[in-house]
C-alpha positions as a Markdown table, in Angstrom:
| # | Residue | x | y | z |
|---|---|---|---|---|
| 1 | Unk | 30.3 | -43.4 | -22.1 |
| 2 | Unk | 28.6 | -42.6 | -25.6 |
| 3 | Unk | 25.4 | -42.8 | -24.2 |
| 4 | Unk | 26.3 | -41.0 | -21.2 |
| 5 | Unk | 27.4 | -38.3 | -23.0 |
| 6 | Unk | 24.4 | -38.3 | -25.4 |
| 7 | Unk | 22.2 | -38.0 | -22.5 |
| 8 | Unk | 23.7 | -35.4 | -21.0 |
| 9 | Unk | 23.6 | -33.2 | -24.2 |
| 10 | Unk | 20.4 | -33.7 | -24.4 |
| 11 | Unk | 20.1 | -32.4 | -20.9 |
| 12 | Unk | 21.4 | -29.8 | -21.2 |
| 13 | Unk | 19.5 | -29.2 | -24.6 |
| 14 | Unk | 16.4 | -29.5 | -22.6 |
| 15 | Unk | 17.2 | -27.4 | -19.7 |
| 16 | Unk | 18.9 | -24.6 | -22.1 |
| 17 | Unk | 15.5 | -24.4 | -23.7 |
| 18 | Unk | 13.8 | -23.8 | -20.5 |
| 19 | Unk | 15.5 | -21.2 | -19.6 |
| 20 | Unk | 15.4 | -19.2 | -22.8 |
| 21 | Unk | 11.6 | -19.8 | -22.4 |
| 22 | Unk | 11.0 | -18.9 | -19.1 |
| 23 | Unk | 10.7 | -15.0 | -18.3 |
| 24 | Unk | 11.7 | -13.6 | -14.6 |
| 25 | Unk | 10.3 | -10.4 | -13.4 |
| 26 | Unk | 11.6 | -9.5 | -9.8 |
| 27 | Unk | 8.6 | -7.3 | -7.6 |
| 28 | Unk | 9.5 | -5.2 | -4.9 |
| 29 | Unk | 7.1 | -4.2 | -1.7 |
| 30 | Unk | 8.1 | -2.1 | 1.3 |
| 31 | Unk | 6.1 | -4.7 | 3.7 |
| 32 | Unk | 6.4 | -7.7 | 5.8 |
| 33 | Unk | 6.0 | -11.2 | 4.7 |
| 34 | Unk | 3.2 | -12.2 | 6.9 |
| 35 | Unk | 1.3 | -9.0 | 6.2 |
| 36 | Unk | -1.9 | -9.6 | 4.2 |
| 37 | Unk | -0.5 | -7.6 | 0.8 |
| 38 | Unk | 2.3 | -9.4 | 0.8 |
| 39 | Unk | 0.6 | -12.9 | 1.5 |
| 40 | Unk | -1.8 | -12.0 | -1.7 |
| 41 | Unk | 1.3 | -11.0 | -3.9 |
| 42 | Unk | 2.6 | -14.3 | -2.9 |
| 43 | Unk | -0.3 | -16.1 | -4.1 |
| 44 | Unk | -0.5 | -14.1 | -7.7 |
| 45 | Unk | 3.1 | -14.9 | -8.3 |
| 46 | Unk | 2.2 | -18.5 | -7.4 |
| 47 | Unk | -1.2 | -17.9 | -10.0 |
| 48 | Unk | 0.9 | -16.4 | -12.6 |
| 49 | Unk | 3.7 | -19.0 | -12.6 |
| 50 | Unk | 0.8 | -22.0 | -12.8 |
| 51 | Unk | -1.7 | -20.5 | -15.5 |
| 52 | Unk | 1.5 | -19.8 | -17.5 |
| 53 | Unk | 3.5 | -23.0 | -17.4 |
| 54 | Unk | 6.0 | -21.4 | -15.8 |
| 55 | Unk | 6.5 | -18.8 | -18.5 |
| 56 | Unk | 6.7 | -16.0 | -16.3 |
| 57 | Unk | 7.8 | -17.0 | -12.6 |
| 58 | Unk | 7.6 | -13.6 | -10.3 |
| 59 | Unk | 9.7 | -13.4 | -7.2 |
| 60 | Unk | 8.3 | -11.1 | -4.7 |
| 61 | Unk | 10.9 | -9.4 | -2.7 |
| 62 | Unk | 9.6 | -8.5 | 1.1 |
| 63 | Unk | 10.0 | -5.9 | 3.7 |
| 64 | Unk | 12.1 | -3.5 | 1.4 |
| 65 | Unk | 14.9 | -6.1 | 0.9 |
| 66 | Unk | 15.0 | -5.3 | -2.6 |
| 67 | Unk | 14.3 | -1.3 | -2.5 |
| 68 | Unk | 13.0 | 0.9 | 0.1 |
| 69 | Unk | 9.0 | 2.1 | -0.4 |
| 70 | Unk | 10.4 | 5.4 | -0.8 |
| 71 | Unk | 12.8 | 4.1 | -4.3 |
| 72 | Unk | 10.5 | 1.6 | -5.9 |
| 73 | Unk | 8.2 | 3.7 | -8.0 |
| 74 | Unk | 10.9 | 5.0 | -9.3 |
| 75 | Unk | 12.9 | 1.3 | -9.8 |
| 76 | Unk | 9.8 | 0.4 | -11.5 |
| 77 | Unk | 9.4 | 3.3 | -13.7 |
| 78 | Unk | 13.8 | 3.0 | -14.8 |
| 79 | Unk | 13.1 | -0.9 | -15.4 |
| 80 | Unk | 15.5 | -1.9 | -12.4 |
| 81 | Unk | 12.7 | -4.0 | -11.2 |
| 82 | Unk | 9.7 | -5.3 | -13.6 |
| 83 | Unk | 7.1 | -4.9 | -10.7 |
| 84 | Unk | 6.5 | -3.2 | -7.5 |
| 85 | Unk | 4.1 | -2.5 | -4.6 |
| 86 | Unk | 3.3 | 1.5 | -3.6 |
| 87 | Unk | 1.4 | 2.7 | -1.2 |
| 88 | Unk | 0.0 | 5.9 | -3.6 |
| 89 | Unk | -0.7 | 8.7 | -0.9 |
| 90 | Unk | 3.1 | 8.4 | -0.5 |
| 91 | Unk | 3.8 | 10.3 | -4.1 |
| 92 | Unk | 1.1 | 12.8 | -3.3 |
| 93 | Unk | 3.9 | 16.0 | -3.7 |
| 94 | Unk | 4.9 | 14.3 | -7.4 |
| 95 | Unk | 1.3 | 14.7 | -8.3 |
| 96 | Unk | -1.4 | 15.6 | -6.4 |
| 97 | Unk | -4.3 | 12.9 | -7.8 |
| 98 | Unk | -2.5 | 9.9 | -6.5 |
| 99 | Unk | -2.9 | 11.2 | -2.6 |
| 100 | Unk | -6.5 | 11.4 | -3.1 |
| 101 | Unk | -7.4 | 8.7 | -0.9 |
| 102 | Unk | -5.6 | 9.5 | 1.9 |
| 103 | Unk | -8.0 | 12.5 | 2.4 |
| 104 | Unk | -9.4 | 12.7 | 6.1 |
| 105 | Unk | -12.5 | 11.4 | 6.1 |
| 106 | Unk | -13.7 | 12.1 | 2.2 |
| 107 | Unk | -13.7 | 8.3 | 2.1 |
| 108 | Unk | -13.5 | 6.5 | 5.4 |
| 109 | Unk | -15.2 | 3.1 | 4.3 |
| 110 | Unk | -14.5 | 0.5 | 2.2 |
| 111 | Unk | -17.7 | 1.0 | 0.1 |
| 112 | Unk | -16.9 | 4.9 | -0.4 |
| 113 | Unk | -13.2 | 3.8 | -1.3 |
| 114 | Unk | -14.6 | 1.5 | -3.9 |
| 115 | Unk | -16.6 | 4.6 | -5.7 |
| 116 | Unk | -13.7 | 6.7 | -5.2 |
| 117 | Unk | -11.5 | 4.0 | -6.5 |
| 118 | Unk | -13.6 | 3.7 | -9.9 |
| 119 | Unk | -13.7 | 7.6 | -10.6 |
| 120 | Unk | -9.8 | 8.1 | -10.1 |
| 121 | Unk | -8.7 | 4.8 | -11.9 |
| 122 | Unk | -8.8 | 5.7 | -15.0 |
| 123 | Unk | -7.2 | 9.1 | -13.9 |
| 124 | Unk | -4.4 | 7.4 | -12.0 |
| 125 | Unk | -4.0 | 4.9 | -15.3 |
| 126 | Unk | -3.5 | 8.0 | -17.7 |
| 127 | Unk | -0.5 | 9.2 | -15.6 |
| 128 | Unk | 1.0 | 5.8 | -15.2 |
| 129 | Unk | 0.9 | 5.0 | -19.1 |
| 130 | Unk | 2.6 | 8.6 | -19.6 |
| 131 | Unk | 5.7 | 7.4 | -16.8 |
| 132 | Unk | 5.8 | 4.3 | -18.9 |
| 133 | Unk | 4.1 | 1.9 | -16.0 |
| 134 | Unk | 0.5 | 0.4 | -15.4 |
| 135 | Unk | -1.0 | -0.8 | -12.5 |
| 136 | Unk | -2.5 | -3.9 | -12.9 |
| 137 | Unk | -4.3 | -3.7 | -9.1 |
| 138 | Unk | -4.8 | -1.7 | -6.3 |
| 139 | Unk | -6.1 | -3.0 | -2.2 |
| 140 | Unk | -6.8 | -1.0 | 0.6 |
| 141 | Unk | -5.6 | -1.1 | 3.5 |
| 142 | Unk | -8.0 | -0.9 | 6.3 |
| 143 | Unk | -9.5 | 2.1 | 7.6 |
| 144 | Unk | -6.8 | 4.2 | 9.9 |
| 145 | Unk | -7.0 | 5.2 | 13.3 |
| 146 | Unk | -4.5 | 6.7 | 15.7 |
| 147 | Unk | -1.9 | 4.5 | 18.2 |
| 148 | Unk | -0.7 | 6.8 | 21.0 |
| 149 | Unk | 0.6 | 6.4 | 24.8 |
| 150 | Unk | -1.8 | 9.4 | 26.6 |
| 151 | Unk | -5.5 | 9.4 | 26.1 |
| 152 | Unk | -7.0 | 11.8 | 23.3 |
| 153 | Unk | -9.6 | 13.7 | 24.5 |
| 154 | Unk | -9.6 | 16.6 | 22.3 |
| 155 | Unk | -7.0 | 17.8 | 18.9 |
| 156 | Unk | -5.4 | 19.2 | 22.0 |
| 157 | Unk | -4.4 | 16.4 | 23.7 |
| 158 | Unk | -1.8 | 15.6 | 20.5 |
| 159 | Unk | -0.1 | 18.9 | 20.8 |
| 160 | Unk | 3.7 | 17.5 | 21.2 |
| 161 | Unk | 3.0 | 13.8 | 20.3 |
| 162 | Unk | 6.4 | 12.6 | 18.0 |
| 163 | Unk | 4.5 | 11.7 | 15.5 |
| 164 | Unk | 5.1 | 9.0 | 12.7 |
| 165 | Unk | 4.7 | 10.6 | 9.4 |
| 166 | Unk | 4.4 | 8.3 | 5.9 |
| 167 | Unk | 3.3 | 10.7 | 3.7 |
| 168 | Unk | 2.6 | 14.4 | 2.9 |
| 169 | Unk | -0.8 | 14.1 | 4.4 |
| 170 | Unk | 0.3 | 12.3 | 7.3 |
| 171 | Unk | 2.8 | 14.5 | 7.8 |
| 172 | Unk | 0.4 | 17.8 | 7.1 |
| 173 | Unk | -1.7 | 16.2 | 9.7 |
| 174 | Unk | 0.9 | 16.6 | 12.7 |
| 175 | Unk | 1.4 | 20.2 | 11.7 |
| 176 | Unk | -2.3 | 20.8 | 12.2 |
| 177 | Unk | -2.4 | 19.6 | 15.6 |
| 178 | Unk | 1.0 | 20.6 | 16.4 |
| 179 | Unk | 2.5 | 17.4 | 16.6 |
| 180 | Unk | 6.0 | 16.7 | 15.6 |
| 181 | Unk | 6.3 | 14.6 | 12.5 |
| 182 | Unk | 9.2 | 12.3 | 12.1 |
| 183 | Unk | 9.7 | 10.3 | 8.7 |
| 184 | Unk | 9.4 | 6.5 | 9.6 |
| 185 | Unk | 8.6 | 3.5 | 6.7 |
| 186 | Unk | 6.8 | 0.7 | 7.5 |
| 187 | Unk | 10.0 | -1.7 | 7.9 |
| 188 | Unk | 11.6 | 0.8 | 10.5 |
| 189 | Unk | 8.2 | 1.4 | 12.5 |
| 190 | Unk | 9.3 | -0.8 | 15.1 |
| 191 | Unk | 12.5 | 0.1 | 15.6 |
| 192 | Unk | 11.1 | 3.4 | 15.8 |
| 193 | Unk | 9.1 | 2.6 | 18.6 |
| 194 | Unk | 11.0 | 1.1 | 20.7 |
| 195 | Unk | 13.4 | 3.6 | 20.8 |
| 196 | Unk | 11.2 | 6.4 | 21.3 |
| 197 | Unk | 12.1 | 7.8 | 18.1 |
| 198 | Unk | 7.8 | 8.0 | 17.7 |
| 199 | Unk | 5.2 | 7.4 | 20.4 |
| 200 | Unk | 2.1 | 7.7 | 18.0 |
| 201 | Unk | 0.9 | 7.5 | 14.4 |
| 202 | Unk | -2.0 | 7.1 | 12.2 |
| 203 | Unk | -2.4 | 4.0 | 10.5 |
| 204 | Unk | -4.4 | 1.0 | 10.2 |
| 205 | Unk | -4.7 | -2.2 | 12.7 |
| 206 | Unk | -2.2 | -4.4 | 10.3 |
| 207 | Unk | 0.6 | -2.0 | 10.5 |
| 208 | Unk | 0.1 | -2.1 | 14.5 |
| 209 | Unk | 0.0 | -5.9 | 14.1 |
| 210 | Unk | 2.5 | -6.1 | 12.1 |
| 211 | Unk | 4.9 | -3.9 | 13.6 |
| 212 | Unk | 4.1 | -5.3 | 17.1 |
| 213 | Unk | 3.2 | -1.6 | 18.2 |
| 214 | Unk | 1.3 | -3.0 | 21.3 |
| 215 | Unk | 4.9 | -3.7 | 22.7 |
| 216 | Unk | 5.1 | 0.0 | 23.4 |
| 217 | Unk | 2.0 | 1.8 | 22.7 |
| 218 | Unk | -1.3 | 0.9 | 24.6 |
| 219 | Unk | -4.1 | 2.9 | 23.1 |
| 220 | Unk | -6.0 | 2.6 | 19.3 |
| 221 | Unk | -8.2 | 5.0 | 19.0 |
| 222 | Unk | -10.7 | 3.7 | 15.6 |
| 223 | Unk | -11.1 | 6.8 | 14.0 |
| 224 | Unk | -11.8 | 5.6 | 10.0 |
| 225 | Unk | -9.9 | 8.7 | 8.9 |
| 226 | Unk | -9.3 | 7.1 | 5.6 |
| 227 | Unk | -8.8 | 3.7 | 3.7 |
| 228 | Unk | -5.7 | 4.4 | 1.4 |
| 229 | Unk | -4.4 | 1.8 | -1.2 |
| 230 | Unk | -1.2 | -0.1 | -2.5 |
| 231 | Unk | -0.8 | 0.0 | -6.3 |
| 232 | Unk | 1.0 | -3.0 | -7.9 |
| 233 | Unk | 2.9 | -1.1 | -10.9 |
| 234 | Unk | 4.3 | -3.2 | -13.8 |
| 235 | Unk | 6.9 | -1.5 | -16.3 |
| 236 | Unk | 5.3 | -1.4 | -19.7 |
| 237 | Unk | 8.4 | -2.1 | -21.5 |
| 238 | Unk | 9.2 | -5.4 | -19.3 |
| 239 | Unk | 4.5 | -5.9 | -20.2 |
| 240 | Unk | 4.8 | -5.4 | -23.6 |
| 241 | Unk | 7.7 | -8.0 | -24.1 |
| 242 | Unk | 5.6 | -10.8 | -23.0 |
| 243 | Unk | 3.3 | -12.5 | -25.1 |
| 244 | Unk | -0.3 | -12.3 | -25.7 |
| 245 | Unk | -1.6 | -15.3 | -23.8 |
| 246 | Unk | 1.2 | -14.5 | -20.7 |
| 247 | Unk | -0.1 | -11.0 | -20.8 |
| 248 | Unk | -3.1 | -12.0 | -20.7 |
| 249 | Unk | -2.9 | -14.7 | -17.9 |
| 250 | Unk | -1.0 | -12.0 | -15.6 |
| 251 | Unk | -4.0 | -9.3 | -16.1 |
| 252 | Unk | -6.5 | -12.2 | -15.3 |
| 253 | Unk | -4.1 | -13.3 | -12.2 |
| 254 | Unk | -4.2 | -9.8 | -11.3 |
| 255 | Unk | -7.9 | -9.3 | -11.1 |
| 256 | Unk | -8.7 | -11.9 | -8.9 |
| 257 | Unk | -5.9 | -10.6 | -6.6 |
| 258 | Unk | -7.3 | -7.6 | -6.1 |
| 259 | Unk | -10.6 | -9.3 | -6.0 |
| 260 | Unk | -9.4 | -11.2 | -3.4 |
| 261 | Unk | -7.4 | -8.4 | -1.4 |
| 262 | Unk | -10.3 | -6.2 | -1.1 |
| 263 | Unk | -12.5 | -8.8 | 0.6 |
| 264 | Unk | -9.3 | -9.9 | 3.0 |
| 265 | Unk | -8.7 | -6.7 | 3.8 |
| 266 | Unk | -12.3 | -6.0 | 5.0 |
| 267 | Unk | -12.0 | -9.9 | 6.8 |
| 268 | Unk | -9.2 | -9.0 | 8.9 |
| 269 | Unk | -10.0 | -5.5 | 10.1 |
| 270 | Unk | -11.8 | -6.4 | 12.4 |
| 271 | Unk | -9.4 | -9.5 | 13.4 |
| 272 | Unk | -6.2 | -7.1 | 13.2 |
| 273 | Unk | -8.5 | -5.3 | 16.0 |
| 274 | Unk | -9.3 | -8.2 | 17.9 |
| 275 | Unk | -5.6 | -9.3 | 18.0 |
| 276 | Unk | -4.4 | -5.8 | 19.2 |
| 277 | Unk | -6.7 | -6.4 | 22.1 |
| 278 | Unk | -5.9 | -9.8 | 23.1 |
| 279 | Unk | -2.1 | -8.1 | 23.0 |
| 280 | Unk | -3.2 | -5.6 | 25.9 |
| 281 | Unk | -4.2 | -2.9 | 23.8 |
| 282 | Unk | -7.4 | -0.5 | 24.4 |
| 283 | Unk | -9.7 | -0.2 | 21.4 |
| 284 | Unk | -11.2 | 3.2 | 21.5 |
| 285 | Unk | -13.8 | 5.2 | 19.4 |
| 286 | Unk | -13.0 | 9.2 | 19.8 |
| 287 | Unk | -14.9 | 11.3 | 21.5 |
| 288 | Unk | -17.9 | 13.2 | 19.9 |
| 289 | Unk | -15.6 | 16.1 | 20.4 |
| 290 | Unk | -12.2 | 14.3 | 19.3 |
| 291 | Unk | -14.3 | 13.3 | 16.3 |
| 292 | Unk | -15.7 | 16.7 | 15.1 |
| 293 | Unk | -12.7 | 18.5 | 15.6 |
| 294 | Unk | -10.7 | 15.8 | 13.1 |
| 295 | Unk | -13.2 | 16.1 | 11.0 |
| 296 | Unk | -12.4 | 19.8 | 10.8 |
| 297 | Unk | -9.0 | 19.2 | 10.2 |
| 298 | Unk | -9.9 | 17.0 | 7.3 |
| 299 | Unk | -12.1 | 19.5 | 5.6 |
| 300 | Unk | -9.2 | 21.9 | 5.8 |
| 301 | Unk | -6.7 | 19.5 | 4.6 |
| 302 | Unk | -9.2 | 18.4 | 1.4 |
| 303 | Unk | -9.5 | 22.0 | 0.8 |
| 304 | Unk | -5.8 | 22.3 | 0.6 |
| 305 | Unk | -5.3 | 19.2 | -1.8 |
| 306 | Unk | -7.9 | 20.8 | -3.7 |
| 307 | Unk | -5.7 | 24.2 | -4.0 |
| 308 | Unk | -3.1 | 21.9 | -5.2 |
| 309 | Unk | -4.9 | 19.4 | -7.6 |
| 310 | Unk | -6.8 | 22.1 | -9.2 |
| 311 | Unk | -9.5 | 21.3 | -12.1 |
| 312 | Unk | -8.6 | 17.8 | -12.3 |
| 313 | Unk | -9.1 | 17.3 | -8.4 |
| 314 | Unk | -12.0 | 19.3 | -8.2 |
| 315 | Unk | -13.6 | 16.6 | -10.8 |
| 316 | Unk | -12.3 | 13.6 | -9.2 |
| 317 | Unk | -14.3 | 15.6 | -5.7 |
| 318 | Unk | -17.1 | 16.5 | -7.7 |
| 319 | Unk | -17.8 | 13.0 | -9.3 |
| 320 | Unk | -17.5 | 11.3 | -6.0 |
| 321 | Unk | -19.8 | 13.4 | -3.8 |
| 322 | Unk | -22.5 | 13.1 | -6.7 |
């Protein structure tokens, strides 16, 4: 019984001490478990937890189970959760810079979004730091076109669509071609759907995949408006209270994640597409006339951001189209 009770003292000894030496940070994303960000935060948790010896193990918390997209910038920034996924054109009315990428057709390829990406970085990073965050990465989703039930012939032809808005600029979007924009997140999109809450939206082939949108919608039309991207934001205070070498190993985690979730993202574009199809849905490219007249709509809705992001917008503008 001695011996017994030595060894479970010891036990205990052992597992109290791995406890008090192992950190847990809880991350929060708005988006489904098999989606492609969420697989790749999956993997940098798994990253994370190895090249630290389990000194910091990161539990990713899908689909908005933990907050809804709309509250976990926010959760991040009041320490209720050490980490969390945003999709930044979403805070575009807090400050105008981080909607910047969800510009019609300013950049509407993954190589543009890349320069555009490395001119607002350190812009976006400023802010952050001054909120008390970081963002240690940031992947695109794929370009965005538009899911609808009528053909699209003309800006016309969406005049009464019930229109899925995500964010101001989706949303400012509708109300230029007189569609009516309803507020739907990513985790209710189906829902939406199917009970005709919305019968169209801009957005990118996962989302459609995702959200099984070929269930009730039977047109894509590939319009590249824009490629936006998720930030993965870290509270400094829950950062700074790790070590050097765990700091460290996260940053380095973190690189090759968005390393990595740049080139799937590109990957499965065209494979999002492909499955959409297989699914029974048409894959269009717009009209010469669709397309000009969008890209109209975009110049007046980069004009308006600009009205809006003043000096330090007109920069960001200036730098890219250099």
């Amino acid at each position: 019984m001695k011996r017994l009770s030595s060894l479970l003292a010891a036990a205990a000894l052992s597992f109290g001490g791995t406890v008090a030496a192992q950190t847990t940070w809880n991350m929060a994303t708005a988006y489904a478990p098999g989606n492609f960000h969420t697989e790749n935060l999956v993997q940098f948790a798994a990253d994370v937890e190895k090249a630290t010896a389990g000194k910091l193990k990161i539990t990713v918390h899908a689909n908005a189970s933990l907050f809804k997209a709309p509250e976990i910038k926010r959760a991040v920034q009041g320490g209720q959760a050490q980490a969390g996924e945003i999709l930044l054109v979403n805070y575009e009315n807090e400050w105008p810079i981080f909607g910047v990428d969800g510009l019609p057709f300013l950049a509407d390829s993954y190589d543009e979004a890349q320069k555009l990406y490395k001119i607002t970085k350190p812009v976006i990073d400023r802010k952050l730091a001054e909120q008390g965050m970081l963002s240690i990465m940031m992947v695109p989703w794929p370009p965005q076109g538009i899911y609808t039930k009528r053909p699209l012939n003309s800006v016309a032809d969406m005049k009464g669509l019930k229109w899925r808005a995500y964010s101001p600029s989706t949303a400012r979007l509708a109300e230029l071609v007189s569609a009516q924009p309803v507020t739907v997140q990513a985790a209710e999109l189906s829902q939406a759907l199917a009970t005709g809450v919305v019968d169209s939206y801009i957005s990118s082939g996962s989302t459609g995949f995702d959200s099984k949108t070929y269930e009730h919608v039977k047109m894509f039309y590939d319009t590249q408006a824009w490629v936006p991207k998720n930030a993965v934001l870290v509270n400094r205070a829950a950062f700074n209270a790790l070590d050097k070498p765990t700091q460290d190993a996260l940053m380095k985690a973190a690189g090759e994640a968005e390393a990595r979730g740049w080139k799937v993202s590109q990957e499965k574009n065209g494979w999002y597409l492909d499955q959409l199809k297989a699914r029974g849905m048409s894959i269009l490219k717009p009209s010469p006339q669709f397309a000009g007249e969008l890209k109209k709509i975009g110049d007046v809705m980069v004009a308006d951001w600009l009205k809006k992001a003043g000096p330090e917008g007109q920069a960001i503008v200036d730098a890219y189209r250099k």
